[in-house]
N, C-alpha and C positions, 0 to 999 in steps of 0.2 A: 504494500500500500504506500503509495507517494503520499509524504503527508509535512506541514511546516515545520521545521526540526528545530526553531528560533537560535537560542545561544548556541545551539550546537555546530552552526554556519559558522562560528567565529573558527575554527579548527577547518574548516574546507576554504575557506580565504587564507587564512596566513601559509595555508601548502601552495595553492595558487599563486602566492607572492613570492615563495619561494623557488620557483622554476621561474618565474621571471629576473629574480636575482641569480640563479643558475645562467642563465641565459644573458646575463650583464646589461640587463635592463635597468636594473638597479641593484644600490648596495645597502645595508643596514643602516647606514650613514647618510645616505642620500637627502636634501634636504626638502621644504615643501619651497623655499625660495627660489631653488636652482630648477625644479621642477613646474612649479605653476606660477613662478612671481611673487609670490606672497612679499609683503613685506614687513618690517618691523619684528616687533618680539616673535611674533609667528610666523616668522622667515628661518628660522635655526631649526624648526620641529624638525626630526629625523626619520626617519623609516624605524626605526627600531623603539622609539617611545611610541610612535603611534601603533604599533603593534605589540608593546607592553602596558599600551594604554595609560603611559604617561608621558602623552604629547602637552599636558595644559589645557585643553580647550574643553569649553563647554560639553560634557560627555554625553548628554541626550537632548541636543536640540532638536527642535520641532522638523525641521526641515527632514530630517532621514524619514520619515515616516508621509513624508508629500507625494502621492501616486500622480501628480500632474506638474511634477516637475526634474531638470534632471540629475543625475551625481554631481556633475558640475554644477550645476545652479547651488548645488547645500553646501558645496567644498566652497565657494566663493562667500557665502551668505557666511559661513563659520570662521571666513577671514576676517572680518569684520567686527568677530564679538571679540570681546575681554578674555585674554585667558583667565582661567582661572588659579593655575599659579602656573610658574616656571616649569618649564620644559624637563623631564625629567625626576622631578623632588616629588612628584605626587601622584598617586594610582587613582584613576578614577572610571570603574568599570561602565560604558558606553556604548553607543553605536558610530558614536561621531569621528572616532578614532579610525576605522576602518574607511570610516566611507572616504576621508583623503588619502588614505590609501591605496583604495581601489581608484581614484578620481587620477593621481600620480600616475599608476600602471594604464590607465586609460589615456593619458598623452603621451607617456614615451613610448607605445605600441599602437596608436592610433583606432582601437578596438576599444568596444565596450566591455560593461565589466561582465556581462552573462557570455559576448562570446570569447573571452579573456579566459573565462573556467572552462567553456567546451574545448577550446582550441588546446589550452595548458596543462589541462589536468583531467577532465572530464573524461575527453575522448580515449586519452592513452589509455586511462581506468577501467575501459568499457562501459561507462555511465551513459545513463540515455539523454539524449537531448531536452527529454523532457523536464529534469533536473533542472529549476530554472532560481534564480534570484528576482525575488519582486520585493516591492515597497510596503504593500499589505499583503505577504503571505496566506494569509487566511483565506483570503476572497483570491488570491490568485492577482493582483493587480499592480498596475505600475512597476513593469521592467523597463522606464528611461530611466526611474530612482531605483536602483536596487537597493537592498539594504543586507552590505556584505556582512554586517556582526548579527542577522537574526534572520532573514526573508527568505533561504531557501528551501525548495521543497524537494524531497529527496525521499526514496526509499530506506530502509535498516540495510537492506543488502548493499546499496550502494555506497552506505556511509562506511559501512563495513570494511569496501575495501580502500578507503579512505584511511580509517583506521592503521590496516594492517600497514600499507607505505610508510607510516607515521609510526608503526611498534618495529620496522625493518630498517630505521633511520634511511630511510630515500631509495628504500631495494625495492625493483620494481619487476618479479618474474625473475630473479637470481642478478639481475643486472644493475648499475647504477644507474639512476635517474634523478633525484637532487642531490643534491652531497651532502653524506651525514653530519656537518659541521654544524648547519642550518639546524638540525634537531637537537642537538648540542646547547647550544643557543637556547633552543626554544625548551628546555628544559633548564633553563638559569634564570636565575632573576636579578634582569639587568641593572637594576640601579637600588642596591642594598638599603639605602639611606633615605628613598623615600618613603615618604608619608602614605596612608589608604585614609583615602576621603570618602568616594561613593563604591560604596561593597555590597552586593547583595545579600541581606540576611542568611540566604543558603549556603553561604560559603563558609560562616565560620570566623569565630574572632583571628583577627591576624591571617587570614589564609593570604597570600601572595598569587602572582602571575606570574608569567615567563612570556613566550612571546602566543597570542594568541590560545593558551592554553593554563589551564588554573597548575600549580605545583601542589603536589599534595604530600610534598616529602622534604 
């Protein structure tokens, strides 16, 4: 049954981001300035806070959740507010973090962010096309705003093998396919010294992130 998987999309994007960093699209360092212009204090956000989810920035503004408008349009709208602190010193679990990430990956590969996952990660997977990011998953609607931290809809089977790539650190059928570094990574929690602001009560006094993925050890 294809069904909305919400936070669990947060783990099929940051794999998706990471064959684009394979692919030297981008690096963990990558900035949102050098990438989409940004400027000011939120010209330094990295690829790697925003996928530790401490980029600064408003962590669930309205705009990810607008079926009638596009990634770009909310990646632009969120340049605009107040961070909320400094780049790096604060975890603030969101959606807003992904979506300029995915907003990033959508101008240095000129592809949106749904055919970004078929092309990168989907297809190799054997995942169906049907496997889609939308803005309200529920109702199935708005893929011009996908919403890469929550909106896809995906089978168990299919997340499964999601999974396994991610328990095989990038082994894809005995062969490499991202570099195990990248999971490496994403099993550390990059910036020790920051703060947790918005945590969701399920997770737990003190529980930490890594990249895209909560650490539970």
């Amino acid at each position: 049954t294809r069904l909305p998987i919400a936070s669990a999309s947060k783990l099929v994007s940051g794999v998706t981001l990471f064959r684009l960093i394979e692919a030297n699209y981008l690096t963990l360092d990558t900035r949102t300035g050098a990438v989409l212009g940004w400027q000011g204090d939120n010209a330094v956000i990295t690829l790697r806070q925003l996928l530790s989810f401490t980029s600064g920035l408003d962590p669930d503004a309205l705009c990810n959740y607008m079926a009638s408008i596009t990634l770009r349009d909310c990646a632009n709208s969120l340049e605009q507010l107040p961070l909320v602190a400094p780049p790096g010193t604060r975890f603030d679990y969101g959606s807003s973090h992904l979506a300029v990430a995915a907003t990033m990956a959508e101008q240095l590969t000129g592809q949106g962010w749904n055919s970004l996952f078929q092309t990168w990660l989907a297809q190799p997977l054997g995942i169906s096309p049907d496997a889609i990011y939308y803005a309200n998953p529920v109702n199935a609607q708005g893929t011009s705003n996908p919403l890469p931290a929550g909106g896809l809809r995906m089978t168990m089977n299919e997340y499964a093998r999601v999974l396994r790539l991610v328990f095989d650190r990038g082994t894809l059928n005995g062969s490499p396919f991202i570099s195990a570094s990248l999971f490496v990574e994403q099993g550390r929690l990059q910036y020790p010294d920051s703060t947790i602001g918005n945590s969701p009560p399920a997770a737990g006094p003190g529980q930490r992130y890594g990249l895209t993925a909560w650490l539970d050890c």
